[in-house]
Backbone as a printed PyTorch tensor [residue, N CA C, xyz], in Angstrom:
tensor([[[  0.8430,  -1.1830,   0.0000],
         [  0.0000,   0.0000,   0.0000],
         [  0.8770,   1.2310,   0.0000]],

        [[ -0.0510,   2.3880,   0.1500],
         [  0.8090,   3.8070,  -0.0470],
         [  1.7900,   4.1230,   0.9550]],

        [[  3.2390,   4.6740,   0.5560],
         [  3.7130,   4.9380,   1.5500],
         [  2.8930,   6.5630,   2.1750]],

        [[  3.5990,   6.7170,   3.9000],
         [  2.8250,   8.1060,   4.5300],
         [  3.6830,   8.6280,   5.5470]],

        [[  3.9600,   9.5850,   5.2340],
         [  4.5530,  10.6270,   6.3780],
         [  3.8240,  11.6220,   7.1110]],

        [[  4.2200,  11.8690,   8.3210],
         [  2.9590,  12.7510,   9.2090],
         [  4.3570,  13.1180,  10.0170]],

        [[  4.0840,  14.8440,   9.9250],
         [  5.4710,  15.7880,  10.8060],
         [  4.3540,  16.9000,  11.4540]],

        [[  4.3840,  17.2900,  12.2700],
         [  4.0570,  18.3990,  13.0440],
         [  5.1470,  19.8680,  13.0830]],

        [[  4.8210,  21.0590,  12.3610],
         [  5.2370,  22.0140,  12.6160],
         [  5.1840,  22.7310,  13.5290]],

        [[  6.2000,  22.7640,  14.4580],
         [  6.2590,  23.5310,  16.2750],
         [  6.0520,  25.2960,  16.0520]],

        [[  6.1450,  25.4390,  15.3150],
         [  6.3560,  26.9960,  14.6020],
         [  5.1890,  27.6060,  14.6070]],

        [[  4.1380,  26.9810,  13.1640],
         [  2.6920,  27.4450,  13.4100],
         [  1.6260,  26.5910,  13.8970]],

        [[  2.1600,  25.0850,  14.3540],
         [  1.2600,  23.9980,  15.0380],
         [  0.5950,  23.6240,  13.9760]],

        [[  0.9840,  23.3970,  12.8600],
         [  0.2770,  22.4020,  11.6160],
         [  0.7440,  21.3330,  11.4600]],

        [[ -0.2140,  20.4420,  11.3700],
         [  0.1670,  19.1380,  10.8310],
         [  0.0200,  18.9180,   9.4710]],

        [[  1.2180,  18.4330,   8.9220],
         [  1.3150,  18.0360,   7.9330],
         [  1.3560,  16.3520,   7.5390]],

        [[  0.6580,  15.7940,   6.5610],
         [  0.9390,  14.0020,   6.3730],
         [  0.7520,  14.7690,   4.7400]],

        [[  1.8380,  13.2450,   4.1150],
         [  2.3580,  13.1770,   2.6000],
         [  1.7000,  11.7420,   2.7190]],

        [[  2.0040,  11.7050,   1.4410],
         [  1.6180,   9.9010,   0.6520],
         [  1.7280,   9.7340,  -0.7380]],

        [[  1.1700,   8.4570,  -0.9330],
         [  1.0530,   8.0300,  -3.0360],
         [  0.0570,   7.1490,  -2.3390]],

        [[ -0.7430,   7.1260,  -3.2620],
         [ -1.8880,   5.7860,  -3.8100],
         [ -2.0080,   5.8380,  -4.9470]],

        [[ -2.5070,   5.4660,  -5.1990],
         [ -3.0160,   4.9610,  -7.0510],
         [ -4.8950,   4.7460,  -7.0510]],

        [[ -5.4240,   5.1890,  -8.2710],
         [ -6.3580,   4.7450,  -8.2670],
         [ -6.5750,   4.1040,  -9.6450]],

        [[ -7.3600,   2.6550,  -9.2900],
         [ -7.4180,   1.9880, -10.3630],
         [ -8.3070,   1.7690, -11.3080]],

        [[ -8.2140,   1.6090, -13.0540],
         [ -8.8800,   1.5210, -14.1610],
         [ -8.9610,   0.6210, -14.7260]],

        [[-10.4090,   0.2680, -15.1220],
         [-10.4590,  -1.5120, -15.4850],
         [-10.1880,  -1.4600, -16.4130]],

        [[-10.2280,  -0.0220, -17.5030],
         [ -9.5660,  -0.2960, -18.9620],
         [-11.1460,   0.5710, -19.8080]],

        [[-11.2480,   1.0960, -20.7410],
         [-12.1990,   1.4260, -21.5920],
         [-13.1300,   2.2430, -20.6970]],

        [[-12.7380,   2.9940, -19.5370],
         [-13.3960,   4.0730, -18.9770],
         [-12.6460,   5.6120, -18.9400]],

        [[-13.4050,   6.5170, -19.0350],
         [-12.6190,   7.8660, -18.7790],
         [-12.6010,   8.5260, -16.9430]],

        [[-13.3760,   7.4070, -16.1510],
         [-13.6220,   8.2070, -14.9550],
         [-13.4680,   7.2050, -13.9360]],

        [[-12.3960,   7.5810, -12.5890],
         [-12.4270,   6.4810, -11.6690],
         [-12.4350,   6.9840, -10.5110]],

        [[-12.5490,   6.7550,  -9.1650],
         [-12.7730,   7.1250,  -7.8920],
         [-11.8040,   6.7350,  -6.9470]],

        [[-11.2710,   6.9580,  -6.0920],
         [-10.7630,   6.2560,  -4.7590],
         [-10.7520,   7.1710,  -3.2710]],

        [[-11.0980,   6.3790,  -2.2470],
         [-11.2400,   7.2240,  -1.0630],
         [ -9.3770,   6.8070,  -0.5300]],

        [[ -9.2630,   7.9150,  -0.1380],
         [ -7.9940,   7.7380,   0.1960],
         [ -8.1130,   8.1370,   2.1680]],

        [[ -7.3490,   6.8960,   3.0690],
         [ -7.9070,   7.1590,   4.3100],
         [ -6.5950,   8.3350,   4.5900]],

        [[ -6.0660,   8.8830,   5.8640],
         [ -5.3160,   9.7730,   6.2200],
         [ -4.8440,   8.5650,   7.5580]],

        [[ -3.1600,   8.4600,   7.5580],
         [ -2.6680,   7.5760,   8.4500],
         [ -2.6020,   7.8510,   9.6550]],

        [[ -3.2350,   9.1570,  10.1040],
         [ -3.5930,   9.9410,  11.3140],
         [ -5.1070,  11.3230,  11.1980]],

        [[ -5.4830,  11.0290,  11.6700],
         [ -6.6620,  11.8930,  11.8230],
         [ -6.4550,  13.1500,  11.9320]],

        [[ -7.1100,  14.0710,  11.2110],
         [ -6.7470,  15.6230,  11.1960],
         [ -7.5690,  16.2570,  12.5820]],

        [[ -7.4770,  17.2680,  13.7010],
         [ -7.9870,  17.7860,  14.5290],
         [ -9.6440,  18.4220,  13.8380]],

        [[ -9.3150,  19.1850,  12.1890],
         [-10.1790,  19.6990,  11.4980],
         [-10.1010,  19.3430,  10.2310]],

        [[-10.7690,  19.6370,   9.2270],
         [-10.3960,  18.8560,   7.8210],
         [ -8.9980,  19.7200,   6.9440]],

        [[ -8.3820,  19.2030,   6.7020],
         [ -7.1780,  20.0620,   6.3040],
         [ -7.5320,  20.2260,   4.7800]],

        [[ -6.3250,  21.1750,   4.3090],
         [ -6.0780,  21.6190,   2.7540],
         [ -6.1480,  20.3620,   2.1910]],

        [[ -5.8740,  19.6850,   0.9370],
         [ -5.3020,  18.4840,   0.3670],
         [ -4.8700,  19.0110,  -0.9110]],

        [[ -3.8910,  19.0960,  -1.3080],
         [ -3.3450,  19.1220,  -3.1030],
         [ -3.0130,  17.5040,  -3.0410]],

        [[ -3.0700,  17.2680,  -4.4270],
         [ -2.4590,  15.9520,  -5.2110],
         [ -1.6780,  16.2130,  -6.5860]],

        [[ -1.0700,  15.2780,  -6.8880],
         [ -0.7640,  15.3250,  -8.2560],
         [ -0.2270,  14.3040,  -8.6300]],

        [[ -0.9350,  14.1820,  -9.8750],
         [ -1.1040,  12.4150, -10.7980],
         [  0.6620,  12.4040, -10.9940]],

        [[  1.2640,  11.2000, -10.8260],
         [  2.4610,  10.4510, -11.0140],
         [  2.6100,   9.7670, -12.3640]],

        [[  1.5200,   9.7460, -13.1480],
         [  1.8080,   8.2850, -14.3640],
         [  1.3140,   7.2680, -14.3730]],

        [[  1.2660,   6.0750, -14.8690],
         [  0.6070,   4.9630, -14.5840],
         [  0.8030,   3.6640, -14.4190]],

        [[  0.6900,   2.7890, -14.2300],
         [  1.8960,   1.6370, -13.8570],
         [  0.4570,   0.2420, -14.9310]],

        [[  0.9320,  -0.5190, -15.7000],
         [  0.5650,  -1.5940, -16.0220],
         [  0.7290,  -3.0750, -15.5020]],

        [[  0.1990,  -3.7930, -15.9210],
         [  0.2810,  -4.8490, -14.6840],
         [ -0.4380,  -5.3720, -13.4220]],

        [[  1.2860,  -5.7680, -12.9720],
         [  0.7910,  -5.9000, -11.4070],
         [  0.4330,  -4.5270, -10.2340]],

        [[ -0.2320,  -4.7800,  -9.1870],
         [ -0.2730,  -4.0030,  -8.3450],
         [  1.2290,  -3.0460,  -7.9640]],

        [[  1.4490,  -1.5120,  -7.6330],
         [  2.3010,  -0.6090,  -7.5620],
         [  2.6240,  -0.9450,  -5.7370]],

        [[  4.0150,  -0.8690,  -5.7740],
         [  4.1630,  -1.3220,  -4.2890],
         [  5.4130,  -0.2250,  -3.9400]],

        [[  5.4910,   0.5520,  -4.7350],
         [  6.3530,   2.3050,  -4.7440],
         [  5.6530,   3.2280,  -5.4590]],

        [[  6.4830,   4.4660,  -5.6760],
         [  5.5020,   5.6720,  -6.2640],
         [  6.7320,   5.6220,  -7.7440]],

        [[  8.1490,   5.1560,  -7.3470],
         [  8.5090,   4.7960,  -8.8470],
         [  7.9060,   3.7030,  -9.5030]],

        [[  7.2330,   3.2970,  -9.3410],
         [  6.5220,   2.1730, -10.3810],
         [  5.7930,   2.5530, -11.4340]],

        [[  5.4740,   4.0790, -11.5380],
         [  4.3760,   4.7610, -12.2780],
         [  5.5700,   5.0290, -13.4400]],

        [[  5.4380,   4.7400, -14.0740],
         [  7.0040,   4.8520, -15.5650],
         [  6.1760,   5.1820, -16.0350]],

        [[  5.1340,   4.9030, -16.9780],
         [  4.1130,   5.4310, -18.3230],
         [  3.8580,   6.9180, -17.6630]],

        [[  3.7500,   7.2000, -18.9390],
         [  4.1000,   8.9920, -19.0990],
         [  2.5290,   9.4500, -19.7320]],

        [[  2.0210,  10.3210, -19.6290],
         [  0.5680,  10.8250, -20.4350],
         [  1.2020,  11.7460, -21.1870]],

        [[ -0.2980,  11.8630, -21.9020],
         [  0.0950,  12.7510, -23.7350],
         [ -0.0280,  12.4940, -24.5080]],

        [[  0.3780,  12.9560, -25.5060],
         [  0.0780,  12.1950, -26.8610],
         [ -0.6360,  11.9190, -27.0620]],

        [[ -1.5790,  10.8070, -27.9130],
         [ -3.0830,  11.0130, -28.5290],
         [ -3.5240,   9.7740, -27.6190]],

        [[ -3.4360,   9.5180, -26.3180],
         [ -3.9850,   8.6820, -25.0970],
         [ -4.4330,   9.5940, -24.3660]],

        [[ -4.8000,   8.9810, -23.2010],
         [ -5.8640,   9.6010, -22.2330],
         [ -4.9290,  10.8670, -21.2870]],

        [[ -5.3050,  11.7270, -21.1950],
         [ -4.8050,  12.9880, -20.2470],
         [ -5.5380,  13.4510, -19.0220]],

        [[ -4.6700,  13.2700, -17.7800],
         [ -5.9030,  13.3950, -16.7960],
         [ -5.8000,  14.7070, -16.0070]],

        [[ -7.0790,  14.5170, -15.3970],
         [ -7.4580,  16.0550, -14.4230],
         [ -8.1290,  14.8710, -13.3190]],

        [[ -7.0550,  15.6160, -12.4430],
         [ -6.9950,  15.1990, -10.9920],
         [ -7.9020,  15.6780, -10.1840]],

        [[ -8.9370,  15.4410,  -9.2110],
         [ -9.8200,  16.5100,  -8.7060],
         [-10.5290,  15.6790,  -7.0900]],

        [[ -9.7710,  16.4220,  -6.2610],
         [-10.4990,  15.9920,  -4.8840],
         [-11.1730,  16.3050,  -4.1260]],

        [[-12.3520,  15.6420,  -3.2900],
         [-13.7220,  15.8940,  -2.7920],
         [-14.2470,  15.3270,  -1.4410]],

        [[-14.9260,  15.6150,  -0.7190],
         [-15.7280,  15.4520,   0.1580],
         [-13.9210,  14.9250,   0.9410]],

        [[-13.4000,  16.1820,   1.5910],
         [-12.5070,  16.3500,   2.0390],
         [-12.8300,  16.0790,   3.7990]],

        [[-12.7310,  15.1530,   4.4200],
         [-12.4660,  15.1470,   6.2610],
         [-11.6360,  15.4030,   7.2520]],

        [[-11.8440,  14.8760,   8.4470],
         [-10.4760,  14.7310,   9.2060],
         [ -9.6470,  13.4170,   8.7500]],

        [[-10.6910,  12.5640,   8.3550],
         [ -9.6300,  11.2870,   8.2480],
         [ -9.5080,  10.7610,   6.6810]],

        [[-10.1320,  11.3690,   5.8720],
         [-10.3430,  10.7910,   4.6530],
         [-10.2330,  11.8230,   3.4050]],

        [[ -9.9700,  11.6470,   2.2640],
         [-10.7700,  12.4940,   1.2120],
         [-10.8910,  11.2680,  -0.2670]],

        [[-11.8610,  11.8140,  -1.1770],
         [-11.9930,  11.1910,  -2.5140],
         [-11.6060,  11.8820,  -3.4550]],

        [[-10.4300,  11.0450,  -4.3630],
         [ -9.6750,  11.9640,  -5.2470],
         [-10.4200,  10.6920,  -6.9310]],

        [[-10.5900,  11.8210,  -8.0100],
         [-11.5310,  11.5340,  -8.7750],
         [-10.1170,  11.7540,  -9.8030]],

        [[-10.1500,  10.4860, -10.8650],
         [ -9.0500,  11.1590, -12.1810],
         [-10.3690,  10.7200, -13.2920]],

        [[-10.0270,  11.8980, -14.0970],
         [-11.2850,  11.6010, -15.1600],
         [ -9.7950,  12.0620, -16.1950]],

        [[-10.4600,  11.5610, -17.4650],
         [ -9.7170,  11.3720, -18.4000],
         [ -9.9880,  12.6450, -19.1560]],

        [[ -9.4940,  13.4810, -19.6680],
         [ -9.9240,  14.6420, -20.7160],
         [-10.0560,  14.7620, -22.2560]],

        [[ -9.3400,  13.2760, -22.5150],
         [ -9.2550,  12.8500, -23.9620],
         [ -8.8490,  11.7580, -24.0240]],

        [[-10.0350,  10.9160, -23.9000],
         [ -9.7650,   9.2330, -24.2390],
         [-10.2000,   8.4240, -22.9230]],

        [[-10.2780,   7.5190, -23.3530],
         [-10.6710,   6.6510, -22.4770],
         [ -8.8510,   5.7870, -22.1950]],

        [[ -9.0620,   5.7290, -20.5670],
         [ -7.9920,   5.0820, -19.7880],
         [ -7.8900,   3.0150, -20.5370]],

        [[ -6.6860,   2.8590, -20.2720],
         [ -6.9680,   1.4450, -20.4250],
         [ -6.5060,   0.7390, -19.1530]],

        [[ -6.3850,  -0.5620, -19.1700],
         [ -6.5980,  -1.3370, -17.9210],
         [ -5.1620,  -0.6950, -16.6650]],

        [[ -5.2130,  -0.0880, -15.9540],
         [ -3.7610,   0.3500, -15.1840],
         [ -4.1980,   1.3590, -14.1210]],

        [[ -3.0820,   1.3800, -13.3890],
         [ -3.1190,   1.6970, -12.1240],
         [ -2.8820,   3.0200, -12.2630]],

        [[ -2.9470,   4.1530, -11.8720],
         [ -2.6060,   5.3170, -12.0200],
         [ -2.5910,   5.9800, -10.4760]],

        [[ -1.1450,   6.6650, -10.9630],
         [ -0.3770,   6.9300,  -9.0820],
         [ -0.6760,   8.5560,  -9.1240]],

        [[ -0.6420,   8.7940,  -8.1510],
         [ -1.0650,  10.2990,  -7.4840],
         [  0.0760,  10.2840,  -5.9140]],

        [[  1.0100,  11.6000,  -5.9080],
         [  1.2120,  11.6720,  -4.5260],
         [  0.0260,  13.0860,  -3.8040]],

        [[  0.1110,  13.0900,  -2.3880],
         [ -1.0320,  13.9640,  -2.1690],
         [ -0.1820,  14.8000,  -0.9220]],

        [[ -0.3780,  15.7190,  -0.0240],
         [ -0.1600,  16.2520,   0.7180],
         [ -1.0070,  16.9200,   1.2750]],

        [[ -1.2620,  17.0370,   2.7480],
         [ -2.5600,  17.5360,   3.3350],
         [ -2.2120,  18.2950,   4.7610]],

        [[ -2.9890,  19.3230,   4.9130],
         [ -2.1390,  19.9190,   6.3210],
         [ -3.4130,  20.9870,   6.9850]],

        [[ -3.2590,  20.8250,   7.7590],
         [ -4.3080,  21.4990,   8.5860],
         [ -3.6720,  21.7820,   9.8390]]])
């Protein structure tokens, strides 16, 4: 599963946690979902940015270098977009903008801080 880091800033008292997950495509869709949990619970719901890594074919991704395939070109191009944001959770959505995805894993690292 994803790796996760969680540091506390003594300075302005924010917590910060990092990670990668992937969310996965059965192949011949442009739109996929994943709830991603938080490896520590936020006090309040924090910020979250992400950003898509590439995509890995195959077997299951067990690093965030595993994502080698590159987007572009006349394949699928994605827009990253995350939702119903918590203390312990959020859902990050990759929809395709041109083309439909084929069967593969597609990695995202995220960062969240509140």
């Amino acid at each position: 599963m994803a790796e996760t880091k969680v540091t506390k800033n003594e300075i302005d008292l924010k917590t910060r946690q990092t990670g990668w997950d992937y969310v996965t495509f059965p192949g011949g869709t442009n739109l996929a979902t994943k709830t991603v949990t938080f490896p520590t619970a936020f006090p309040v719901a924090p910020k979250v940015l992400i950003t898509p890594t590439g995509y890995k074919t195959g077997g299951v991704p067990t690093a965030v270098s595993d994502f080698t395939g590159e987007y572009g070109g006349t394949g699928a191009v994605p827009l990253a977009v995350v939702t119903d944001i918590s203390t312990t959770s959020f859902v990050v959505s990759i929809h395709s903008v041109s083309g439909n995805f084929g069967a593969s894993y597609n990695g995202l690292v995220w960062t969240a801080e509140a």
